[in-house]
LUMNUMI-421599 format. One record per atom (N, C-alpha, C, O): residue number from 1; residue in one letter; atom name; x, y, z. Coordinates in Angstrom, 3 decimals, padded with zeros to 6 digits, m for minus. Example, Ala and Ser with C-alpha at 12.3 -4.5 7.8 and 13.67 -1.06 7.14 Angstrom:
<nodes>
(1; "a"; "N"; (013.190; m005.690; 007.800))
(1; "a"; "CA"; (012.300; m004.500; 007.800))
(1; "a"; "C"; (013.200; m003.300; 007.800))
(1; "a"; "O"; (014.236; m003.319; 008.465))
(2; "s"; "N"; (012.850; m002.250; 007.080))
(2; "s"; "CA"; (013.670; m001.060; 007.140))
(2; "s"; "C"; (012.900; 000.030; 007.870))
(2; "s"; "O"; (013.409; 001.138; 008.039))
</nodes>
This chain:
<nodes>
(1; "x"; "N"; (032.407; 036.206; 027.632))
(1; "x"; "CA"; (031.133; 035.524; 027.566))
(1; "x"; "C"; (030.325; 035.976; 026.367))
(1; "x"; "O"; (029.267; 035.424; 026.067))
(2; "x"; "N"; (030.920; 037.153; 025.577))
(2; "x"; "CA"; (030.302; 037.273; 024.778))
(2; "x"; "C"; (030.900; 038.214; 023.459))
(2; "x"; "O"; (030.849; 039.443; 023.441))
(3; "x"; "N"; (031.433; 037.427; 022.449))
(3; "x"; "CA"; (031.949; 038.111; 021.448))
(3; "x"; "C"; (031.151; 039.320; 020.790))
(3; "x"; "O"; (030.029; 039.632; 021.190))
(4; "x"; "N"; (031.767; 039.941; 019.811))
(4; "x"; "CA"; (030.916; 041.435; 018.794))
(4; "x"; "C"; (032.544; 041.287; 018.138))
(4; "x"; "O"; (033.677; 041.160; 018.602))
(5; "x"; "N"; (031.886; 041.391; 016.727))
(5; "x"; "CA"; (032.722; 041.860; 015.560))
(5; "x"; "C"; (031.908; 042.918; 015.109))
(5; "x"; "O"; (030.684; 043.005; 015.006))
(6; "x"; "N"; (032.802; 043.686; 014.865))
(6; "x"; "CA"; (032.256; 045.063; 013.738))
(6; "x"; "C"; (032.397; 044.668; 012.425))
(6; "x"; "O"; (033.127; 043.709; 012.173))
(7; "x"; "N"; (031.671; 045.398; 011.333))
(7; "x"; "CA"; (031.800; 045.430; 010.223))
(7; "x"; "C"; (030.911; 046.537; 009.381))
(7; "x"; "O"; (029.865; 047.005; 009.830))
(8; "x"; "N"; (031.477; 046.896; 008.082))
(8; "x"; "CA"; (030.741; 048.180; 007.285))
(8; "x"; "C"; (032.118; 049.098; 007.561))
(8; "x"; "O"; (031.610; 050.218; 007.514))
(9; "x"; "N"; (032.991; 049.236; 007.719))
(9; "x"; "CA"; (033.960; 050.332; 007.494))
(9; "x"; "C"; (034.401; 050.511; 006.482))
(9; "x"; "O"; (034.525; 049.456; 005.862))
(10; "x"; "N"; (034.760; 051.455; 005.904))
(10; "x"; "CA"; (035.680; 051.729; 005.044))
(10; "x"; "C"; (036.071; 053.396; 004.281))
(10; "x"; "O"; (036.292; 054.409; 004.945))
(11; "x"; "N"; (036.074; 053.347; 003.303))
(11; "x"; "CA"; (036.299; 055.339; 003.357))
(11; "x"; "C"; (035.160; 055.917; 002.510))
(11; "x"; "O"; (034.654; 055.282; 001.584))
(12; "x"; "N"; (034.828; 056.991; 002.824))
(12; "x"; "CA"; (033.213; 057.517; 002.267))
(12; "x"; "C"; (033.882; 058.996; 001.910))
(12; "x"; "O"; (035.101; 058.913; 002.057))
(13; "x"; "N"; (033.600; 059.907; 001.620))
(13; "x"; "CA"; (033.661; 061.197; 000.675))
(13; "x"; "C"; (032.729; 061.848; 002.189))
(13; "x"; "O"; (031.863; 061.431; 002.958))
(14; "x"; "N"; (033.318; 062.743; 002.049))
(14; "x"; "CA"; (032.320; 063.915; 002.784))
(14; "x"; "C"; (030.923; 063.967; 002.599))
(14; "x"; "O"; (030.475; 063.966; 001.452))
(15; "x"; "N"; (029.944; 064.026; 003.883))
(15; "x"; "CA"; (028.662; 064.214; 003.625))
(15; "x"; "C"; (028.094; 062.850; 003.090))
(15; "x"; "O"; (026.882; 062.741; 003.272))
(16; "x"; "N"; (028.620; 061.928; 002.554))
(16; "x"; "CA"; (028.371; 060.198; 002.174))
(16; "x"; "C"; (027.791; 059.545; 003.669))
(16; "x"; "O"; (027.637; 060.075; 004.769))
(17; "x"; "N"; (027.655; 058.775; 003.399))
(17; "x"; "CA"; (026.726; 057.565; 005.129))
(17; "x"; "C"; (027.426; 056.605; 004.825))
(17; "x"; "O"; (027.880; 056.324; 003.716))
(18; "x"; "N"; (027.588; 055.837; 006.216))
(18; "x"; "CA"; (027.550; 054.722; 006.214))
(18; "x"; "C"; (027.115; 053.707; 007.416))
(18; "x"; "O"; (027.156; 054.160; 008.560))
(19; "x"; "N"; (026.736; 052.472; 007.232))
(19; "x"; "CA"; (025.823; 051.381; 008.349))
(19; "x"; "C"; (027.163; 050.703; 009.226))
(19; "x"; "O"; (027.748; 049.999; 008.403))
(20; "x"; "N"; (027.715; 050.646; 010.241))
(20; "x"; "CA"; (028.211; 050.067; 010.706))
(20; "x"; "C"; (027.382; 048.931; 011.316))
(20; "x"; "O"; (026.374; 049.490; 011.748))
(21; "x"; "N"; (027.320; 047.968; 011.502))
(21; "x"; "CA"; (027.197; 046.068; 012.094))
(21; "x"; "C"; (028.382; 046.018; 012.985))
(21; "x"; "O"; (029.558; 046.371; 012.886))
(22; "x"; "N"; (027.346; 045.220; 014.261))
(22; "x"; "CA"; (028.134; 044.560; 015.425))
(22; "x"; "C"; (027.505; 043.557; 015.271))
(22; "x"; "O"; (026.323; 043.888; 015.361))
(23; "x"; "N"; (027.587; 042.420; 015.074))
(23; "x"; "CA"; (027.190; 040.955; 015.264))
(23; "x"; "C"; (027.534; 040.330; 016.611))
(23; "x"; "O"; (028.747; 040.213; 016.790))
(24; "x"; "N"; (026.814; 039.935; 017.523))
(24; "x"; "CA"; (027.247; 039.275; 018.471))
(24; "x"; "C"; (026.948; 037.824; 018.473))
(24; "x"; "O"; (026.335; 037.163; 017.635))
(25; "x"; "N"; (027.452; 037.499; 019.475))
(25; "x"; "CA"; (028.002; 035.809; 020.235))
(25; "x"; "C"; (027.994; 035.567; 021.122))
(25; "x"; "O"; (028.658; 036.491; 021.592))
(26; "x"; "N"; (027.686; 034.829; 022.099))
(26; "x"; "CA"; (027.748; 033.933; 023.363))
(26; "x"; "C"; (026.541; 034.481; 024.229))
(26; "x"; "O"; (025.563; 034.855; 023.582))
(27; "x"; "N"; (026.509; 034.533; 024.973))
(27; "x"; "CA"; (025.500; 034.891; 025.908))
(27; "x"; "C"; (024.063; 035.879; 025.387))
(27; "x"; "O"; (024.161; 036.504; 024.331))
(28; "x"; "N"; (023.053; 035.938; 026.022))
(28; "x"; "CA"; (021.521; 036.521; 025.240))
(28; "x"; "C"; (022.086; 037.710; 024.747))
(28; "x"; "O"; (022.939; 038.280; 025.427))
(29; "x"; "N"; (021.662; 038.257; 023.442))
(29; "x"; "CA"; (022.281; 039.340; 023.344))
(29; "x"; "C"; (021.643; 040.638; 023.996))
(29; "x"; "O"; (022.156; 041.694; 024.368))
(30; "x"; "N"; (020.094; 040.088; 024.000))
(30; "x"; "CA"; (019.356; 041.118; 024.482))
(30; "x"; "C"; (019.483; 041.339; 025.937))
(30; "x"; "O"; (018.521; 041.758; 026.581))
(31; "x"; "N"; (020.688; 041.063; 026.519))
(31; "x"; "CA"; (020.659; 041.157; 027.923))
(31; "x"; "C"; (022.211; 042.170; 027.928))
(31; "x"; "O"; (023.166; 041.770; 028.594))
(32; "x"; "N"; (022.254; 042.774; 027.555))
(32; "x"; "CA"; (023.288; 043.657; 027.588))
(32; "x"; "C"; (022.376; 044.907; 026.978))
(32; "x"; "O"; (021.403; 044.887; 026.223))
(33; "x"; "N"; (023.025; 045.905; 027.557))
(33; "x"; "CA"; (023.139; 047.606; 026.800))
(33; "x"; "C"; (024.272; 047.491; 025.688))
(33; "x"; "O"; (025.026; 046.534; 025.866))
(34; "x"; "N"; (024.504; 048.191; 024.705))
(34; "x"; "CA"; (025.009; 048.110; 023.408))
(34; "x"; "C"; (025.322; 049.898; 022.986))
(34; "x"; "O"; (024.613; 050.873; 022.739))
(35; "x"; "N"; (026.736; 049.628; 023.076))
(35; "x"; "CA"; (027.344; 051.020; 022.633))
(35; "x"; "C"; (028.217; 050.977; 021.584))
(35; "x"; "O"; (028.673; 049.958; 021.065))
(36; "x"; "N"; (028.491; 052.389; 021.215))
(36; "x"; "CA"; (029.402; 052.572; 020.018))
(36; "x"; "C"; (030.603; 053.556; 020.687))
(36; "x"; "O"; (030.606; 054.648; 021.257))
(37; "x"; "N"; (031.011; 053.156; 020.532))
(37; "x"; "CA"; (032.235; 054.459; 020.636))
(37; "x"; "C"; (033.792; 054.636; 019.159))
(37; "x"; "O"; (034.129; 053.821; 018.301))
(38; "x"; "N"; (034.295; 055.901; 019.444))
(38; "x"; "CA"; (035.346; 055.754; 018.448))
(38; "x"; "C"; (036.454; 056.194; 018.934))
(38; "x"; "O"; (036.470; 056.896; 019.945))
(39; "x"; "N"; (037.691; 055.793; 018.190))
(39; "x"; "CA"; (039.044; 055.844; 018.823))
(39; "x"; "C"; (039.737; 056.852; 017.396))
(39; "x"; "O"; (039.912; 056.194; 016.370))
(40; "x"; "N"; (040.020; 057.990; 017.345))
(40; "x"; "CA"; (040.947; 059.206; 016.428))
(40; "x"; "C"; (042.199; 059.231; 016.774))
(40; "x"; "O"; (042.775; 059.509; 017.826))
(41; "x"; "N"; (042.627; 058.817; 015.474))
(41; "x"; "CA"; (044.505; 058.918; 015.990))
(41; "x"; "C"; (045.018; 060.470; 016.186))
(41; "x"; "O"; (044.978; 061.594; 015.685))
(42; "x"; "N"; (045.773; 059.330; 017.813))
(42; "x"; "CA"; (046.399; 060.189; 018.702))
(42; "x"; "C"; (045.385; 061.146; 019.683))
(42; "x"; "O"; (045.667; 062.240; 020.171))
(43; "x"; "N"; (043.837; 060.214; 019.842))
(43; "x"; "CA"; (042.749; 061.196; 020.351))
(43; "x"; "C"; (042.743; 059.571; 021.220))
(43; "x"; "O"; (043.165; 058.446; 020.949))
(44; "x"; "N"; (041.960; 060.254; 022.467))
(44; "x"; "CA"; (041.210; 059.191; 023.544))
(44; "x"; "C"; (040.004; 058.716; 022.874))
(44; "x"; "O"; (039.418; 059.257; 021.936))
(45; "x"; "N"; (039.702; 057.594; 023.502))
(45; "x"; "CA"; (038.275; 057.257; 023.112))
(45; "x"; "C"; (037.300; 057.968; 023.547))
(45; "x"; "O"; (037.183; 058.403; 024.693))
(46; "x"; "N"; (036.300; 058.164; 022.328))
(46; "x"; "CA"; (034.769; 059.063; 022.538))
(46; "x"; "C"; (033.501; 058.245; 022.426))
(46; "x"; "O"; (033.041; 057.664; 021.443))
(47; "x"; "N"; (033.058; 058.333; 023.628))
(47; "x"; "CA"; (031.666; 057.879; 023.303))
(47; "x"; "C"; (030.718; 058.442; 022.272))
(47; "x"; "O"; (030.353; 059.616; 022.342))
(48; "x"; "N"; (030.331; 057.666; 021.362))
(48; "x"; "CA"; (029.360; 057.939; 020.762))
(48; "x"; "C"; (028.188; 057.682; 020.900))
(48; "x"; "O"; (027.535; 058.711; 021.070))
(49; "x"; "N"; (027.409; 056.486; 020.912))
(49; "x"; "CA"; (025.777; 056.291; 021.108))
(49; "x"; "C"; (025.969; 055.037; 021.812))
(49; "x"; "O"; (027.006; 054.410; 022.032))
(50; "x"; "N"; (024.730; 054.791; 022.131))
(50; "x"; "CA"; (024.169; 053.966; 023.236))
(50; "x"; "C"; (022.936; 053.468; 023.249))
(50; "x"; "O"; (022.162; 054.421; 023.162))
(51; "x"; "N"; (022.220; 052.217; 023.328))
(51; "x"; "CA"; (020.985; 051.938; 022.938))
(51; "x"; "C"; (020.622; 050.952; 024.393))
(51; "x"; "O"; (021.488; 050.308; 024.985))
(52; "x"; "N"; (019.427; 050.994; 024.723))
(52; "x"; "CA"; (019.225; 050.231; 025.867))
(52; "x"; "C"; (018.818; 048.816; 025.273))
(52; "x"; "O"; (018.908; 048.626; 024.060))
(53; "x"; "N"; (018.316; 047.706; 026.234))
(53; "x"; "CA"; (018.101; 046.485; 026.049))
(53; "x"; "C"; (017.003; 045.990; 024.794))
(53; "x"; "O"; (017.009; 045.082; 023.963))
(54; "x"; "N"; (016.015; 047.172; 025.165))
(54; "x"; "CA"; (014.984; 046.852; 024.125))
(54; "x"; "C"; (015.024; 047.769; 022.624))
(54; "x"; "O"; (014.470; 047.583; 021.540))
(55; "x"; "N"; (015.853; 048.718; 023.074))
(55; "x"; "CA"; (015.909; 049.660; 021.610))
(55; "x"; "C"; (015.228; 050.711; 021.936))
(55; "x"; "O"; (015.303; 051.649; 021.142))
(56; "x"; "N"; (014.623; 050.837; 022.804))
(56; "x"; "CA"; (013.339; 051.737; 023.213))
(56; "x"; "C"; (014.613; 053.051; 023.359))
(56; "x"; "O"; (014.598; 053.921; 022.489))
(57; "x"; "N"; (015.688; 053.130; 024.491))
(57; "x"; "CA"; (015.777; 054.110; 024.962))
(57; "x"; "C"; (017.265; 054.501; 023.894))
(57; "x"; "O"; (017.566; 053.490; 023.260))
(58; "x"; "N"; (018.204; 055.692; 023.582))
(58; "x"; "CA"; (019.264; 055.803; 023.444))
(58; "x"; "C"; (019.519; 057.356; 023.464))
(58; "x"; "O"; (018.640; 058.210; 023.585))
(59; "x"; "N"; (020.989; 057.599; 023.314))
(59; "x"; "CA"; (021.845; 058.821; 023.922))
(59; "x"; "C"; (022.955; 058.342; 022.793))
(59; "x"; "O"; (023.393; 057.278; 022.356))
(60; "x"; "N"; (023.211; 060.202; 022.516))
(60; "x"; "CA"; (024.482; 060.175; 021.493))
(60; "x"; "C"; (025.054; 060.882; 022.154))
(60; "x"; "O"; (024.469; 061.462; 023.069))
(61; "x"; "N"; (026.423; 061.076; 021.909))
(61; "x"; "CA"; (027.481; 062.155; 021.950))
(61; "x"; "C"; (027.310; 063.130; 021.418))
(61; "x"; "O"; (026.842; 063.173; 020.280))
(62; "x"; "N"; (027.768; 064.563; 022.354))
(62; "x"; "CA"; (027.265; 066.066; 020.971))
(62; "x"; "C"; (027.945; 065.479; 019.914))
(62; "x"; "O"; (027.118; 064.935; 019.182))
(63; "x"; "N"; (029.437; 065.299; 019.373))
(63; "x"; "CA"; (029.503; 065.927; 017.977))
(63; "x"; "C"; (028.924; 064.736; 017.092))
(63; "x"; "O"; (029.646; 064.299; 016.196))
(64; "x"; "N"; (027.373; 064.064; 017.341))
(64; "x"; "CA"; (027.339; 063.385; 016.459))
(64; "x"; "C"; (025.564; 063.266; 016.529))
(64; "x"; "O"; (024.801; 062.829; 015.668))
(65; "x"; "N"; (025.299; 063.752; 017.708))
(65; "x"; "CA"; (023.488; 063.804; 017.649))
(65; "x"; "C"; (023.225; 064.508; 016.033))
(65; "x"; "O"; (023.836; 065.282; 015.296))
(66; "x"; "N"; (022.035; 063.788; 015.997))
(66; "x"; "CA"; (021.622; 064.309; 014.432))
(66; "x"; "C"; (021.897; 063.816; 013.402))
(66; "x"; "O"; (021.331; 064.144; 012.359))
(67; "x"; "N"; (022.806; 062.941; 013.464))
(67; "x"; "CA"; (023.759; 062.886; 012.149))
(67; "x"; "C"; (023.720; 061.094; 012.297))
(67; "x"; "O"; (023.587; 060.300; 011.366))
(68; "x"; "N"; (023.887; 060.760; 013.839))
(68; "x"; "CA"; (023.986; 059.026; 013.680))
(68; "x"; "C"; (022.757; 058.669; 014.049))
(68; "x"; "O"; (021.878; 059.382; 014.532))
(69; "x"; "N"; (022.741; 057.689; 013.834))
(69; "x"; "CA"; (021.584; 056.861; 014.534))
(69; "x"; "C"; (022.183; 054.789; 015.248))
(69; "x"; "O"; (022.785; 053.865; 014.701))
(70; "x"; "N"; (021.593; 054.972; 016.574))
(70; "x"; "CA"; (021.942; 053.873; 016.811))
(70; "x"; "C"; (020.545; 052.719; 016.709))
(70; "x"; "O"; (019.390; 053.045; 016.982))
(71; "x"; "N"; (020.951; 051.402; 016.276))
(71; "x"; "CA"; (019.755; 050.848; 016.163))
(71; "x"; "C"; (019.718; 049.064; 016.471))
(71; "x"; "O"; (020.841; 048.592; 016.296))
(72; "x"; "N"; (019.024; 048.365; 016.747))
(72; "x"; "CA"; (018.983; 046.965; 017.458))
(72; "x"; "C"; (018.327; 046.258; 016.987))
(72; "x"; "O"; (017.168; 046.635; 016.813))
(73; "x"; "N"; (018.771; 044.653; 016.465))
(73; "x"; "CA"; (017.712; 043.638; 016.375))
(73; "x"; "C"; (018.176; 042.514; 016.707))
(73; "x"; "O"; (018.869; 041.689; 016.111))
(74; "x"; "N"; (017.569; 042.575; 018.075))
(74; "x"; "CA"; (017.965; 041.193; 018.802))
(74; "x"; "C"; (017.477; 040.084; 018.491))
(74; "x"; "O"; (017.542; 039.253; 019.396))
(75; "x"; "N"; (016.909; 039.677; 017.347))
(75; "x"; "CA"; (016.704; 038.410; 016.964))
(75; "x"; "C"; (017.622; 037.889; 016.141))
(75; "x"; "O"; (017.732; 036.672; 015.991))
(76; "x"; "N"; (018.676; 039.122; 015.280))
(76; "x"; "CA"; (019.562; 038.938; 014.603))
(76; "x"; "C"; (020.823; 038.946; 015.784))
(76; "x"; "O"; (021.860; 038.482; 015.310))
(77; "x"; "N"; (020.942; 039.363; 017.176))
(77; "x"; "CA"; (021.993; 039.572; 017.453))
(77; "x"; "C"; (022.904; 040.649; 017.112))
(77; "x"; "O"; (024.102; 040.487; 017.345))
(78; "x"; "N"; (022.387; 041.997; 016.461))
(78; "x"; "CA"; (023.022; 042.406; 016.292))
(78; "x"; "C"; (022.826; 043.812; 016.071))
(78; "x"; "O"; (021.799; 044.241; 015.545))
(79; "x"; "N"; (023.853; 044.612; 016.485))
(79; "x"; "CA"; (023.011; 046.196; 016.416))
(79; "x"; "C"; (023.924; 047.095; 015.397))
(79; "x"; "O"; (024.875; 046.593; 014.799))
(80; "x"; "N"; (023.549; 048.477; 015.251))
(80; "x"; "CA"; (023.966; 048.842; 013.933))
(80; "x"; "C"; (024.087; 050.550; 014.552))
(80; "x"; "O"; (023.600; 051.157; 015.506))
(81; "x"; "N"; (024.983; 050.872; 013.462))
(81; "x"; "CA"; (025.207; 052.332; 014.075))
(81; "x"; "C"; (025.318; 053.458; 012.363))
(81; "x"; "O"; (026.248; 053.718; 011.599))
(82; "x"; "N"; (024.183; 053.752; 012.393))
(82; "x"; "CA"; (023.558; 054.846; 011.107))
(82; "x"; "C"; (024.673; 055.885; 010.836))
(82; "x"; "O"; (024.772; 056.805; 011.648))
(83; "x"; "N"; (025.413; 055.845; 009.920))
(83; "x"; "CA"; (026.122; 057.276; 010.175))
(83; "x"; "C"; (026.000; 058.123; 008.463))
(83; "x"; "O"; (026.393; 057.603; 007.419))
(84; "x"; "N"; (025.375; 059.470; 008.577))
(84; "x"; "CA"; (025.310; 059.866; 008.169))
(84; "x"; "C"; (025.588; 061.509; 007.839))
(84; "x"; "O"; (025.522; 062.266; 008.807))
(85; "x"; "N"; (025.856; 062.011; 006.683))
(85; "x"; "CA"; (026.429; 063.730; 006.445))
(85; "x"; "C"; (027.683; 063.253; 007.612))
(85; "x"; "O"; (027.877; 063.526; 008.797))
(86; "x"; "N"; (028.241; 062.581; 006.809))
(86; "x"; "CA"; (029.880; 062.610; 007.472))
(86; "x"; "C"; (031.026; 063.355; 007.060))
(86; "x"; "O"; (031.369; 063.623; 005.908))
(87; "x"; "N"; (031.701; 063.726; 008.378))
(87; "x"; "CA"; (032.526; 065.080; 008.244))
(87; "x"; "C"; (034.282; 063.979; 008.409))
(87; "x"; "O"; (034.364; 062.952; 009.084))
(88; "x"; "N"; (035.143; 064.438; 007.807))
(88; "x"; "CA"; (036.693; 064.116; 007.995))
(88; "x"; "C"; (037.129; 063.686; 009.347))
(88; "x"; "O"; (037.900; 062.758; 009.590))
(89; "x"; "N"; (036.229; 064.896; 010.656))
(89; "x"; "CA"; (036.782; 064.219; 011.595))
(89; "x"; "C"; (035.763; 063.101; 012.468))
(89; "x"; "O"; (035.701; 062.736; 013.642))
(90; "x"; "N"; (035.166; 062.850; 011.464))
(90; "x"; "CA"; (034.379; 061.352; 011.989))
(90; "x"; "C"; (035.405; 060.596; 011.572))
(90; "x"; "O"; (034.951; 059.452; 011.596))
(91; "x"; "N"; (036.775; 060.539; 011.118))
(91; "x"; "CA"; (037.652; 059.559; 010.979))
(91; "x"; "C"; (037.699; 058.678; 012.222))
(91; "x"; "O"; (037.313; 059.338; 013.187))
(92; "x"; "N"; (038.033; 057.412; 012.560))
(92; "x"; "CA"; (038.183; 057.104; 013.582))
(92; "x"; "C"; (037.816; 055.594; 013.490))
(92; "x"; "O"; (036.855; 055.293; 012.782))
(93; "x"; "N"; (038.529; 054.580; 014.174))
(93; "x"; "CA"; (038.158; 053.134; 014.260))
(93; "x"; "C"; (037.030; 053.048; 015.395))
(93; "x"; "O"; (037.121; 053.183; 016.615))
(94; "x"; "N"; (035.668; 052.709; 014.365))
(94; "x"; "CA"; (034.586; 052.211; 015.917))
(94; "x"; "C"; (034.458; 051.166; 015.860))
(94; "x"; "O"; (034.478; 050.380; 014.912))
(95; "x"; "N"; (034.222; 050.985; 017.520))
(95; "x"; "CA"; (034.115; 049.642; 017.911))
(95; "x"; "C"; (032.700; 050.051; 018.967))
(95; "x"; "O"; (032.327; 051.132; 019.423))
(96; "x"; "N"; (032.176; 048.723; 019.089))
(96; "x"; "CA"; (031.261; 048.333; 019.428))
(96; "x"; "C"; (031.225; 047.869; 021.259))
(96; "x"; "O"; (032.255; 047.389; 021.731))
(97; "x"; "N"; (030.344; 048.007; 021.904))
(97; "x"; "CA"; (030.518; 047.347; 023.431))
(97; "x"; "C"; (029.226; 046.934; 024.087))
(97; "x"; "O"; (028.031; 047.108; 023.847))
(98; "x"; "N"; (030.096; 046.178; 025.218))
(98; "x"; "CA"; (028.381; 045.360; 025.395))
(98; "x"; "C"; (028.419; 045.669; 026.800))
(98; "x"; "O"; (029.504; 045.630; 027.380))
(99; "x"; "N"; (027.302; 045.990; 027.454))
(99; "x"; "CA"; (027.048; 046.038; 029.062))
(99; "x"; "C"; (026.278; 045.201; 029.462))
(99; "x"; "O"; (025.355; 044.643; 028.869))
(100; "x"; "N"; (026.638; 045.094; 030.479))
(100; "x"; "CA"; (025.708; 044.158; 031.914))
(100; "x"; "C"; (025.043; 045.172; 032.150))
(100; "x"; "O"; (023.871; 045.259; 031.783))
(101; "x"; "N"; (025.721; 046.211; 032.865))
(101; "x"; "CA"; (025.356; 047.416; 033.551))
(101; "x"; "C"; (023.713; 047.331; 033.559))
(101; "x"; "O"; (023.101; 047.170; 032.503))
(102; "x"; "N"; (022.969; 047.464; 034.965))
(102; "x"; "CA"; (021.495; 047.799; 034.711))
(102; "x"; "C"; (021.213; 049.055; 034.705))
(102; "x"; "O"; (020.306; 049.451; 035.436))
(103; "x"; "N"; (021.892; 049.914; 033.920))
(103; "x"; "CA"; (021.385; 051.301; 033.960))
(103; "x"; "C"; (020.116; 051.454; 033.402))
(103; "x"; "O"; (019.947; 050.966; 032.285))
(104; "x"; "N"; (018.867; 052.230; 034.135))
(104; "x"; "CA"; (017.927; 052.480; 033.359))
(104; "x"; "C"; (017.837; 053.816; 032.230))
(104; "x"; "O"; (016.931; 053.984; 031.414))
(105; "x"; "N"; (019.106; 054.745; 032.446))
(105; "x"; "CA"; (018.848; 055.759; 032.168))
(105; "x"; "C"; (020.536; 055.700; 030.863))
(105; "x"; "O"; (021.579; 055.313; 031.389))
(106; "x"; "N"; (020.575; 055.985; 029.744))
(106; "x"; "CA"; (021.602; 055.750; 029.031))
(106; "x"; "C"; (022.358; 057.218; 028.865))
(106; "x"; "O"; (023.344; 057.267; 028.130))
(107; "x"; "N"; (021.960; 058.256; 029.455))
(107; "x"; "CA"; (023.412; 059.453; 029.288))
(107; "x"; "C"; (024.340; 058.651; 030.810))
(107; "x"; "O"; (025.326; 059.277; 031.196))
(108; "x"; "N"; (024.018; 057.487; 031.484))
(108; "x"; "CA"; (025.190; 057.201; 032.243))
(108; "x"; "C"; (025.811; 056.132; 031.643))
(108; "x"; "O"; (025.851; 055.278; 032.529))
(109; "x"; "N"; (026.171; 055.814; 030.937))
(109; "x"; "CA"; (026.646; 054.492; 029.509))
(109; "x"; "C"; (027.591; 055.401; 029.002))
(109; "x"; "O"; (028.278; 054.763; 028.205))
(110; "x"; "N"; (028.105; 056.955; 029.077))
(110; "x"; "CA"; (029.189; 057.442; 028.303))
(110; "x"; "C"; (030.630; 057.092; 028.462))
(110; "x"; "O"; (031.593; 057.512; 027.821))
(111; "x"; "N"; (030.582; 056.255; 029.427))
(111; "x"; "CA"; (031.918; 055.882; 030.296))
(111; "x"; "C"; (032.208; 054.645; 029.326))
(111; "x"; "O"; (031.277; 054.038; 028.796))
(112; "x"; "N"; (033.272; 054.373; 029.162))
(112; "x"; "CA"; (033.717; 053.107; 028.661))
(112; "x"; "C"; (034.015; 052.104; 029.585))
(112; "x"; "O"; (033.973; 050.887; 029.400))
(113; "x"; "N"; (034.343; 052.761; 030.667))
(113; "x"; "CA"; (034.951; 051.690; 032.156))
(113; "x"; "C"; (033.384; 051.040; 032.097))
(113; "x"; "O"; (033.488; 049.953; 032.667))
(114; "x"; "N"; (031.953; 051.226; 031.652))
(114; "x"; "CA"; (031.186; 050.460; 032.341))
(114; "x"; "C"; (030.142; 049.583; 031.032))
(114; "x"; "O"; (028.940; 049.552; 030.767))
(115; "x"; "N"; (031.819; 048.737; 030.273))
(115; "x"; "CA"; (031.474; 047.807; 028.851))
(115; "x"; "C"; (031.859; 047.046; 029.245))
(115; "x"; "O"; (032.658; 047.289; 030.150))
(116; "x"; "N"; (031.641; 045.764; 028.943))
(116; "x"; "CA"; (032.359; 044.702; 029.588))
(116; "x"; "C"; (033.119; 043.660; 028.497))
(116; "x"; "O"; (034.044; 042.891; 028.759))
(117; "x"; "N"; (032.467; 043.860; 027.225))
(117; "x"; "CA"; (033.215; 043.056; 025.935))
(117; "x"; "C"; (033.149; 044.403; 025.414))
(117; "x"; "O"; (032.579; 045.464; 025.670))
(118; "x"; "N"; (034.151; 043.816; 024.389))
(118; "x"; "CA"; (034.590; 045.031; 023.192))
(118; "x"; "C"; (034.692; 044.419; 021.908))
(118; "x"; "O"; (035.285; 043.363; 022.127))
(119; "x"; "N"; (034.447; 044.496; 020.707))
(119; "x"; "CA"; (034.763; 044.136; 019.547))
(119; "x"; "C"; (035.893; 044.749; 019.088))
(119; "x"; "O"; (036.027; 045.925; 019.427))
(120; "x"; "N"; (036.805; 044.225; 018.355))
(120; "x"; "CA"; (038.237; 044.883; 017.351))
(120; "x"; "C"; (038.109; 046.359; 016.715))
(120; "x"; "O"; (039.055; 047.144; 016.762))
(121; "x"; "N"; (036.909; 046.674; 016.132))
(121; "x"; "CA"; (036.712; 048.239; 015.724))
(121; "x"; "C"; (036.999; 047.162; 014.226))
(121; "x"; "O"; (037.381; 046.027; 013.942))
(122; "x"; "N"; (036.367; 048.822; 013.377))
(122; "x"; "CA"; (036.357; 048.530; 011.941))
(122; "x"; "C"; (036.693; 050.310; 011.727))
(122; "x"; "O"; (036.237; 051.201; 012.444))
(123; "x"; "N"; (037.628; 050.491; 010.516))
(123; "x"; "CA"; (038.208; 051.649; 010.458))
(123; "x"; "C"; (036.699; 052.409; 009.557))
(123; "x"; "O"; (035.756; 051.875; 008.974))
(124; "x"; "N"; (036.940; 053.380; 009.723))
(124; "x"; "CA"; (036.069; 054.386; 008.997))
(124; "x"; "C"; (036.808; 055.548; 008.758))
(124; "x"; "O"; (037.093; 056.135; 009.801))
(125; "x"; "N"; (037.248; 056.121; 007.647))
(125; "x"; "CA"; (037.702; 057.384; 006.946))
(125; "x"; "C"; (036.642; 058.327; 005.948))
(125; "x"; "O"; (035.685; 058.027; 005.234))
(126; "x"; "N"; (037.129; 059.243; 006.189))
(126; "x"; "CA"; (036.055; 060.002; 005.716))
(126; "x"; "C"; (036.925; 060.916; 004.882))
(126; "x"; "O"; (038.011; 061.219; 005.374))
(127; "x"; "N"; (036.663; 061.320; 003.888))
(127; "x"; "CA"; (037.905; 062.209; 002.775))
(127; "x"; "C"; (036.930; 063.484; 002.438))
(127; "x"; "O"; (035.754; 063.310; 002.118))
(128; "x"; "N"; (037.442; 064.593; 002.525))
(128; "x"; "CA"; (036.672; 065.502; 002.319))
(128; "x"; "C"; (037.631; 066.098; 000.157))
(128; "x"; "O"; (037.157; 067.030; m000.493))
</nodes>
């Protein structure tokens, strides 16, 4: 019911930033919670950040508080994930997810079981 493509990946130098874009599709966008997570080869998926409906509320993952920022503009449809002073093992394809979930509180959004669309991921390398 509701597509997300990622986009902004590609390879950055140590300590370099970069903006990841989720663009969404189909249904209000502002009616979902909106997460990031990343997938490290030969690693499980890690939650990374999490933003609530209005932008007001969000929650990162330790190895990345400080350093990312998650961010929303639902008139564009589309939310964005700040990454900055990036380290090698921020390597990893992120992808983007969308919730129903009415959680009011976003350190319970770390779960992936509770996304309901997923976007393809966009690779991100980081070269030290």
């Amino acid at each position: 019911q509701v597509q997300l493509v990622e986009s902004g990946g590609g390879l950055v130098q140590a300590g370099g930033s970069l903006r990841l874009s989720c663009a969404a599709s189909g249904r209000t966008f502002s009616d979902y919670i909106m997460g990031w997570f990343r997938q490290a080869p030969g690693k499980e998926r890690e939650f990374v950040g999490v933003i609530s409906w209005g932008g007001v509320r969000t929650y990162y993952g330790d190895s990345v508080k400080g350093r990312f920022a998650i961010s929303r503009d639902n008139a564009k449809n589309t939310v964005y994930l700040q990454m900055n002073n990036l380290r090698p093992e921020d390597t990893a394809v992120y992808s983007c997810a969308a919730s129903a979930t009415r959680a009011q509180a976003m350190d319970l959004m770390t779960d992936s079981n509770k996304y309901d669309y997923w976007g393809q991921g966009t690779q991100v390398t980081v070269s030290s």
